[in-house]
C-alpha positions in Angstrom: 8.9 23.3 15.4 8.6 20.7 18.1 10.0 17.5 17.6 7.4 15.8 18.8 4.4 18.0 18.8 3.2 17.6 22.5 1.0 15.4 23.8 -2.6 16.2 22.4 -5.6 16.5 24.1 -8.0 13.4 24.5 -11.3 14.5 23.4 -11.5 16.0 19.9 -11.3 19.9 18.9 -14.5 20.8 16.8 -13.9 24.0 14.8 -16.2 27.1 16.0 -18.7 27.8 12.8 -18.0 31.4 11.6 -17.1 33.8 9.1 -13.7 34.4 7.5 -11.9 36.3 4.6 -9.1 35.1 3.3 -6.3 37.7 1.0 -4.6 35.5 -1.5 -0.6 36.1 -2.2 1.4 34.9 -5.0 5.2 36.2 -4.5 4.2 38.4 -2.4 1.7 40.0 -4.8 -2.3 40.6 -3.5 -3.8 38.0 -6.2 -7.7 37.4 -4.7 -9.9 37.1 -1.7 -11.9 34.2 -0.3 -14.9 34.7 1.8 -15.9 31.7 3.5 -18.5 30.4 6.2 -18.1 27.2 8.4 -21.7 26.3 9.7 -23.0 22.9 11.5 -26.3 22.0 10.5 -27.8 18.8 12.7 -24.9 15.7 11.7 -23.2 17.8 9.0 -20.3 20.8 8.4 -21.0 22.9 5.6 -18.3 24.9 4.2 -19.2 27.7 1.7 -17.6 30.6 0.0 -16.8 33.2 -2.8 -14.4 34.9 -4.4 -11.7 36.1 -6.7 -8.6 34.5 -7.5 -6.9 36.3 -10.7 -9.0 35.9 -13.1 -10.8 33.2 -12.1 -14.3 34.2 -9.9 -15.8 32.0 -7.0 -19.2 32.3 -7.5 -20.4 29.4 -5.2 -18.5 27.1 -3.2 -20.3 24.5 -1.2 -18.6 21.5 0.5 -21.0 19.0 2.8 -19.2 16.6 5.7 -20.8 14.6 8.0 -19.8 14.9 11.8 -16.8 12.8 11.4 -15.5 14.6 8.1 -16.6 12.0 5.6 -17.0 14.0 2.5 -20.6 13.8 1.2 -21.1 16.2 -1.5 -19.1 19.3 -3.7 -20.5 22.0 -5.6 -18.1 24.5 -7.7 -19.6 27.1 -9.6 -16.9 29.7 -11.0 -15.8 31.8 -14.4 -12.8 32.0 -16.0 -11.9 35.0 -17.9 -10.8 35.2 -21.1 -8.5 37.3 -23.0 -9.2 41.4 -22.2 -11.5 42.3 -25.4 -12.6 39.2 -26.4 -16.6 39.0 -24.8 -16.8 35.2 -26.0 -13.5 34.0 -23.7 -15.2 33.7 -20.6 -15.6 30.2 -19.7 -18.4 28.7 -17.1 -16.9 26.1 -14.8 -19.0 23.6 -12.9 -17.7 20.7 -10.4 -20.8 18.6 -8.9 -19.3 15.8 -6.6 -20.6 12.9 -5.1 -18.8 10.7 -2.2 -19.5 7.3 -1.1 -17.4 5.9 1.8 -14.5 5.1 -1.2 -15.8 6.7 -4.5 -15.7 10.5 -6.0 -18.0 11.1 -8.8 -16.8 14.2 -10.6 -19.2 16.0 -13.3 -17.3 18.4 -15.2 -18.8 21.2 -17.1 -16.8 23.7 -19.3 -19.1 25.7 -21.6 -21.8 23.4 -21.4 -20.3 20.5 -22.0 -20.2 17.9 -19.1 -18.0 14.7 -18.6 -18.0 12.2 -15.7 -14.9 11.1 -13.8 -15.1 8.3 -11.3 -12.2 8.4 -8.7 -11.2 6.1 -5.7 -10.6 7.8 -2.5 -9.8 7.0 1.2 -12.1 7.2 4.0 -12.3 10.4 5.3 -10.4 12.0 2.6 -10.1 16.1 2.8 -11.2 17.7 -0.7 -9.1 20.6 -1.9 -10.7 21.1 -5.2 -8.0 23.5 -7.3 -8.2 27.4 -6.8 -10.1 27.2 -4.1 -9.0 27.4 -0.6 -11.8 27.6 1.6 -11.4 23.3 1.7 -8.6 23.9 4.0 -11.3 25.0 6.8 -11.6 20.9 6.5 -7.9 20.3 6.7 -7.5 22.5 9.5 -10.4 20.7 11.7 -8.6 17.8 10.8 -5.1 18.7 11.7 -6.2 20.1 15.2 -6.6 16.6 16.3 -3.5 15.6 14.6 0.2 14.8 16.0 3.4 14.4 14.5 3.9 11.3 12.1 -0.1 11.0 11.4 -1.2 10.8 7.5 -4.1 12.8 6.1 -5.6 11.5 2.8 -6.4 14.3 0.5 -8.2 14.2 -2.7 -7.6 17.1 -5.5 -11.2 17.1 -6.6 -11.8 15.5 -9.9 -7.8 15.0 -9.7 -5.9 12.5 -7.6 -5.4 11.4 -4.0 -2.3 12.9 -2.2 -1.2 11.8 1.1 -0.5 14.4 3.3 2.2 13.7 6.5 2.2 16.2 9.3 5.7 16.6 10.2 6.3 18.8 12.7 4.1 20.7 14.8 5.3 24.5 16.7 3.2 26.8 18.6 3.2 30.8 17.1 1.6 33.6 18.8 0.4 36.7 16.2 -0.9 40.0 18.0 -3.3 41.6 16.2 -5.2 45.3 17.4 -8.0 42.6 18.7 -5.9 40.8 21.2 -3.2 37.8 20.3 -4.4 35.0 18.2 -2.6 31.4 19.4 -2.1 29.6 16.3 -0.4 25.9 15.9 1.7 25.5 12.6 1.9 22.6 10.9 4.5 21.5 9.5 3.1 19.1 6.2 4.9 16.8 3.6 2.8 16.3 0.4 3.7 13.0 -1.3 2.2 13.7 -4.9 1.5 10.6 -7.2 3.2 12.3 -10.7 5.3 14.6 -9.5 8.1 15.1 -6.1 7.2 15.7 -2.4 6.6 19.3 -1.7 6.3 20.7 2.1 3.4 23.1 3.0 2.5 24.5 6.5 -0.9 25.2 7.5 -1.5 27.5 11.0 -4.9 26.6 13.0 -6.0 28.7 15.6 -7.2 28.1 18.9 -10.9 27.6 17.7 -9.7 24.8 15.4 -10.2 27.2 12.3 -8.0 28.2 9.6 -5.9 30.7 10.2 -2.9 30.9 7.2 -1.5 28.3 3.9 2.0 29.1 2.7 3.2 26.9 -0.3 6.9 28.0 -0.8 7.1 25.5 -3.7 4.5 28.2 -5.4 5.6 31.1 -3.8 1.5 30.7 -2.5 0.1 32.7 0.7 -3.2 32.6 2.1 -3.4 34.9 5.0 -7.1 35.1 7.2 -7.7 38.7 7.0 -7.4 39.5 10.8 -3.8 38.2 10.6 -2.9 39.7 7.5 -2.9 43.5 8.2 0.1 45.6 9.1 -0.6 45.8 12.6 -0.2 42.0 12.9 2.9 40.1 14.0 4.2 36.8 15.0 5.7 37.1 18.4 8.8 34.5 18.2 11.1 33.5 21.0 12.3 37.1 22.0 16.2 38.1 22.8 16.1 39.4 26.7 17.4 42.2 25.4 14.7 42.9 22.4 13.0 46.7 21.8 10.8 47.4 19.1 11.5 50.6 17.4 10.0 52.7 14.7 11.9 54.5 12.2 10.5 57.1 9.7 10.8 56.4 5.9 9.4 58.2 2.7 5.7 58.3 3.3 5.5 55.0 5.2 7.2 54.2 8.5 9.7 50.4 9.2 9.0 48.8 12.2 12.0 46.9 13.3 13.9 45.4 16.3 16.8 46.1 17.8 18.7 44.2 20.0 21.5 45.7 22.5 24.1 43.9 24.2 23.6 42.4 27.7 26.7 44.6 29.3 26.4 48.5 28.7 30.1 48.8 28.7 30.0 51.7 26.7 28.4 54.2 25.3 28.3 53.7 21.6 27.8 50.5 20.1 29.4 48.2 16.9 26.3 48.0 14.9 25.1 45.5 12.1 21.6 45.8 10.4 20.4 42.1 8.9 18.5 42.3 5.8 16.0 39.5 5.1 15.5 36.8 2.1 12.8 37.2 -0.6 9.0 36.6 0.0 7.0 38.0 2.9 9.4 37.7 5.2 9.1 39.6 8.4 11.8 40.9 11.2 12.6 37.2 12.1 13.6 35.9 9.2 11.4 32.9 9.6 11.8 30.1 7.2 10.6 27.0 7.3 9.5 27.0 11.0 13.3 29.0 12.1 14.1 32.5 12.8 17.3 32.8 11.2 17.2 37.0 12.1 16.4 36.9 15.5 18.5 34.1 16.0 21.4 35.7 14.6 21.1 39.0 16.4 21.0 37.0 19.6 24.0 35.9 19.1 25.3 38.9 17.7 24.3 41.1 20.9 26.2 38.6 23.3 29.3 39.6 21.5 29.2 42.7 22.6 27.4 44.5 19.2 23.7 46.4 18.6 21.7 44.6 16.0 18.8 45.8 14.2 16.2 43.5 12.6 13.2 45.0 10.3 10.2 44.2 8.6 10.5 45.1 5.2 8.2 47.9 3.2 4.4 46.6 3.0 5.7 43.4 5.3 4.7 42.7 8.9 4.3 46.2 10.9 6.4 48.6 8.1 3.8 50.4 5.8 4.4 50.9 2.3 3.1 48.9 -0.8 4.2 45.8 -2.4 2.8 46.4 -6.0 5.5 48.2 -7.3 8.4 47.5 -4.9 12.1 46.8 -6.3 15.4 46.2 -4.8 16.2 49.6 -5.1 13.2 50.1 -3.5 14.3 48.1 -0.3 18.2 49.3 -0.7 16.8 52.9 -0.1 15.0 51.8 2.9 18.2 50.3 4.2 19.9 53.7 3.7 17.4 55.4 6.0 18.1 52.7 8.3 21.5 53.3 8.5 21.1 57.1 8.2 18.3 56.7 11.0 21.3 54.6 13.1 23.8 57.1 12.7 21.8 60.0 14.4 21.3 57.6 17.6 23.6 58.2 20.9 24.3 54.5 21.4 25.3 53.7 17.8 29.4 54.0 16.7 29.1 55.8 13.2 32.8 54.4 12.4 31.6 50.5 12.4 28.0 49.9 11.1 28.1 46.6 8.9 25.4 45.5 6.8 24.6 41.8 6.5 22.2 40.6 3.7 20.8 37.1 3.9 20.0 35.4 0.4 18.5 38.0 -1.4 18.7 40.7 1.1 22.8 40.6 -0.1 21.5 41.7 -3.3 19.9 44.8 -1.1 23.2 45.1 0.8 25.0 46.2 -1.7 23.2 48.2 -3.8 22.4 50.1 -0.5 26.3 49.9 0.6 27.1 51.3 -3.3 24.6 54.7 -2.5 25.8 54.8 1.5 29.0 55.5 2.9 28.1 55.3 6.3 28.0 51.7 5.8 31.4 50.5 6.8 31.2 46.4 6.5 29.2 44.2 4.2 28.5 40.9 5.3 26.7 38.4 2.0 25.0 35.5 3.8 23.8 32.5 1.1 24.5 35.1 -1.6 24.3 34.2 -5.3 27.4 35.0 -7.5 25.5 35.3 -10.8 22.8 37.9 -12.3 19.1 36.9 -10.7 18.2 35.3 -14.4 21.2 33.0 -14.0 20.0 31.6 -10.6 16.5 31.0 -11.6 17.8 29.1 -14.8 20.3 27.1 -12.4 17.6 25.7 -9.6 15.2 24.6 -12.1 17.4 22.8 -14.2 18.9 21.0 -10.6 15.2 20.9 -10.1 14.1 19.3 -13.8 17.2 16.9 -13.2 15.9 15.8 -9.7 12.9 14.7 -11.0 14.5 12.1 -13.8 12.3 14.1 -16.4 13.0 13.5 -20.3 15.8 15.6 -21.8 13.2 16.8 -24.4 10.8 17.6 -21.5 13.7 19.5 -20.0 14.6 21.7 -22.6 11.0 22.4 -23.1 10.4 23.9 -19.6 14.2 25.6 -19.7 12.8 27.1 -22.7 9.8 28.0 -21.4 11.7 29.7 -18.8 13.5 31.6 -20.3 11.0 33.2 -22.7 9.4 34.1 -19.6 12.2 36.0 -18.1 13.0 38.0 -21.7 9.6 38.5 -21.3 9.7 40.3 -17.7 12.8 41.8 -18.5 12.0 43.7 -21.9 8.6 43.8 -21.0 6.9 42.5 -24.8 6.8 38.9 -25.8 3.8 38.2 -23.5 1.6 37.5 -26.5 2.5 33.9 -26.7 2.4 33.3 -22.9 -0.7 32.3 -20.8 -2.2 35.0 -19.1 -2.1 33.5 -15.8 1.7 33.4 -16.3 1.9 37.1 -16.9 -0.2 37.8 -13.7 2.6 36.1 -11.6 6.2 36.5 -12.8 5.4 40.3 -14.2 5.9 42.8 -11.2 8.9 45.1 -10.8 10.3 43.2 -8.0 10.7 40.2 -10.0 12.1 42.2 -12.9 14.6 43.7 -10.7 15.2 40.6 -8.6 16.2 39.2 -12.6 18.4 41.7 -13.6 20.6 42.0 -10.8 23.8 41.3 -11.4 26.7 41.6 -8.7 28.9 41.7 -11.5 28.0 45.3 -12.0 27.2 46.3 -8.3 30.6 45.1 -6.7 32.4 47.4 -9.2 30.6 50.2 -6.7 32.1 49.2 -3.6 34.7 49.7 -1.8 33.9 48.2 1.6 35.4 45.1 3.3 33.3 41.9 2.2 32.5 38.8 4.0 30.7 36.3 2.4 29.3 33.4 4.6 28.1 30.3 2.7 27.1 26.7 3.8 28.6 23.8 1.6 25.5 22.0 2.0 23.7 24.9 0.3 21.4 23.5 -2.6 19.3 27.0 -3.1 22.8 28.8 -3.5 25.2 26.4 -4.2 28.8 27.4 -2.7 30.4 28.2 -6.0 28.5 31.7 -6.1 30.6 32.0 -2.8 33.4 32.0 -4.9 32.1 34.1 -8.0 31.3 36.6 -5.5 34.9 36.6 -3.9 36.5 36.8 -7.4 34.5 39.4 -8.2 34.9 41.4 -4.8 38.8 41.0 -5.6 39.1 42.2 -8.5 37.9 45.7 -7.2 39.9 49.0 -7.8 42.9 49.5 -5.6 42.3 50.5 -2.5 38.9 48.4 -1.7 38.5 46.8 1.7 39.6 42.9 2.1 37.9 40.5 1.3 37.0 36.9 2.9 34.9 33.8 2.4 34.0 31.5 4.9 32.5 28.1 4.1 30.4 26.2 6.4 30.8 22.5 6.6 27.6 20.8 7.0 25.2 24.0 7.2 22.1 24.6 4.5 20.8 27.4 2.8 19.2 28.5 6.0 22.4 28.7 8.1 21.4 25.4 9.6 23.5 22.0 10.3 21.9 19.6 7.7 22.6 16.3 6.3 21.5 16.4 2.4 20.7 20.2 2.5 17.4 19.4 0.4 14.5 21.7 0.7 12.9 19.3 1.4 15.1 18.2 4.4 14.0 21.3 6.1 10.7 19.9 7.7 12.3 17.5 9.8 15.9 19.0 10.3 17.5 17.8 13.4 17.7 21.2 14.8 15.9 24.5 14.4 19.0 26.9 15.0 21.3 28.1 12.9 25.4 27.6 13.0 27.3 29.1 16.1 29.9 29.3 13.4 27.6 32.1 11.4 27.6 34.6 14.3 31.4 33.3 15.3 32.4 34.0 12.0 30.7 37.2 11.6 32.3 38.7 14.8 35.7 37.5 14.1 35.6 39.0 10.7 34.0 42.5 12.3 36.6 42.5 15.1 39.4 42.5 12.8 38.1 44.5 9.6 36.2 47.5 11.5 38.7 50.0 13.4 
């Protein structure tokens, strides 16, 4: 992201009225559409919509601003569905709003009965009424004439005001079959009245219209449908020496990168494949506004070795679904990568290495425990303990963040773990909220629970290095040394084993000062460690024969 954002333009962007559908993600899961309609009628914007959203339905949406974007009037009309069986569950939601210059009037109806809410706004507040997202058509008119360091009031409808602080701002190109879309991302800080800061990034396209919302906090992606196909892609700063290549898997194909190295000194090449984090993460690796992947195989590729980079199944150009997808799912896909590598002219068979970021370790090795033509496994940010373990660990560091009660805490801890017996044995949902079901119970999660390198390192016998940042809040650098203990205490006759820690570097692989989440807005830098890549060839040089 830029540090400063650019200069903007003097007169003001208008968004072009149109059409949209939105898809809805939550972890990566297809959760709802949104179909929404910006018009201009005389001195007013009109924003409606429809749609689905688990089990709540959109059934009208309509959201009046005057030319300047002073909110005039809301009107929600949706269902909520009840328990499957139960006819009577279904509950009618209604939200009628009326703004003066400072004032919300809220009218809440649930089943016919209706209460009044009277809250105090800013001038020119945005209203993002819950469940809905076809308000951030207003946010994204608003941010277009926005620059770095400028404060957005938003109002939650019939909730509270938020102020929103736009924190960085980077351009991102996406080609689509229709041509390439020229989006600016926002980079937002959400200062919440109850509750911690949170960072959001909203992408607005060249017309001034909405174009993508990710919440990572919520694990929330809203993605316009034009942008959210498998034949789009977000061209990112390129390597000179970048090819796109397509590699066959079961049914589907992987679209993937592969960078050579700038001198063809010989014929066959050191090779390392990089396996991305959780999420819909594409090729790059892109978090928070850095493309950790492409980054990295830069830098690998100047040292003399052939990198490959790849979207992974039902992500970015790959095919395949997302519904039913586990880690072994993605391991095996990494072993037709490999196998796929090994047939090539340019590729040494003897030294292909591996190299999982975050969870794409836990990929690593399952695929380097099926695979003997991977030679090397590199664990980047890697956790030490069993999936369930993790999640348990960054809440509670979470919960204590936040100063919460110790009764409070245990409650939620509790809460949290009920939900992961439930995902992992599959009954217990009974006395858990629907909603909550919907969310945390897919195979990937399950799987991404029960991992446990424990088991999976007894399966290998390559050489290990594991690279982790001591700033590292996500993955704390004691699972570097769980994972070293356990790599040791292989069977004779296992490769080496090494850890590396990173003074100063985050979860990302980037210098950082607190190594925060929410630090990673407004880092100093957007590229990762020389020390990663430095580190990762000395290790390769030595380990590989």
């Amino acid at each position: 992201m830029a540090a400063a954002g650019g200069a903007r333009p003097a007169a003001q962007m208008e968004p072009l009225p149109g059409e949209a559908t939105f898809t809805i993600f939550v972890r990566g899961t297809d959760v709802g559409r949104e179909q929404v309609n910006l018009t201009r009628s005389g001195s007013q914007w009109i924003i409606t919509s429809t749609g689905r959203l688990g089990d709540f339905t959109l059934n009208r949406f309509e959201l009046k601003y005057a030319a300047d974007w002073q909110p005039l009037e809301l009107h929600v009309e949706g269902t909520q569905a009840g328990k499957p069986g139960d006819k009577n569950s279904q509950r009618q939601i209604k939200l009628e709003t009326s703004f003066a210059m400072t004032t919300a009037i809220n009218e809440i109806t649930q089943n016919g009965v209706t209460s009044s809410k009277t809250d105090q706004i800013s001038a020119r507040t945005v209203v993002l009424p819950s469940n809905v997202f076809a308000g951030y058509e207003a946010l994204a008119a608003r941010l277009a004439n926005a620059a770095v360091g400028a404060e957005i009031p938003t109002y939650v409808a019939a909730g509270n005001e938020v102020k929103v602080t736009v924190k960085g701002i980077g351009e991102e190109a996406i080609t689509t079959p229709s041509g390439v879309v020229n989006t600016r991302k926002y980079e937002l800080l959400v200062n919440m009245v109850s509750s911690s800061a949170f960072t959001m990034t909203v992408s607005v396209d060249q017309r001034a219209r909405l174009a993508r919302v990710d919440i990572p906090t919520a694990a929330i992606n809203v993605v316009r449908s034009d942008l959210a196909g498998v034949a789009a892609r977000t061209l990112t700063a390129r390597n000179p020496t970048d090819s796109d290549v397509t590699i066959p898997a079961n049914g589907f194909t992987i679209a993937g990168t592969l960078t050579r190295p700038p001198a063809l000194g010989r014929l066959r090449h050191p090779t390392v494949v990089l396996v991305a984090g959780p999420g819909i993460v594409d090729r790059e690796g892109t978090t928070a506004g850095i493309p950790i992947l492409s980054q990295l195989a830069g830098a690998l590729a100047q040292q003399g070795f052939l990198v490959l980079r790849y979207d992974k199944r039902a992500v970015g150009q790959s095919g395949g679904r997302s519904e039913t997808v586990t880690q072994a799912d993605y391991a095996e896909d990494l072993v037709t990568i490999v196998k796929w590598l090994a047939k090539r002219d340019d590729v040494d068979t003897r030294r292909i290495a591996v190299a999982g970021y975050s969870e794409g370790a836990a990929v690593a090795m399952l695929a380097a425990a099926r695979e003997k033509k991977i030679g090397t496994l590199i664990l980047m940010s890697a956790a030490g303990t069993t999936g369930a373990d993790l999640v348990l660990e960054q809440q509670m560091r979470e919960l204590d963040r936040l100063k919460l009660p110790d009764s409070e805490k245990a409650q939620k801890v509790a809460l949290q773990k009920q939900i992961q017996a439930a995902v992992i044995s599959g009954s217990g949902w009974d006395t858990l909220p629907e909603d909550v079901r919907k969310q945390a119970d897919t195979p990937w999660f399950r799987s991404a629970l029960m991992f446990d390198p424990a088991v999976a390192m007894t399966k290998l016998k390559q050489p290990i290095l594991i690279v982790q940042g001591d700033l590292d809040t996500q993955v704390p650098p004691h699972h570097a040394e769980k994972l070293a203990a356990l790599a040791r205490a292989r069977k004779k006759g296992s490769g080496p084993v090494e850890v590396v820690n990173l003074g100063g570097v985050n979860h990302l692989l980037v210098p950082a000062k607190t190594g925060e989440v929410s630090e990673y807005s407004h880092l100093a830098t957007k590229n990762i460690s020389p020390e990663v890549a430095s580190a990762i060839v000395a290790w390769l040089q030595k380990s590989q024969p």
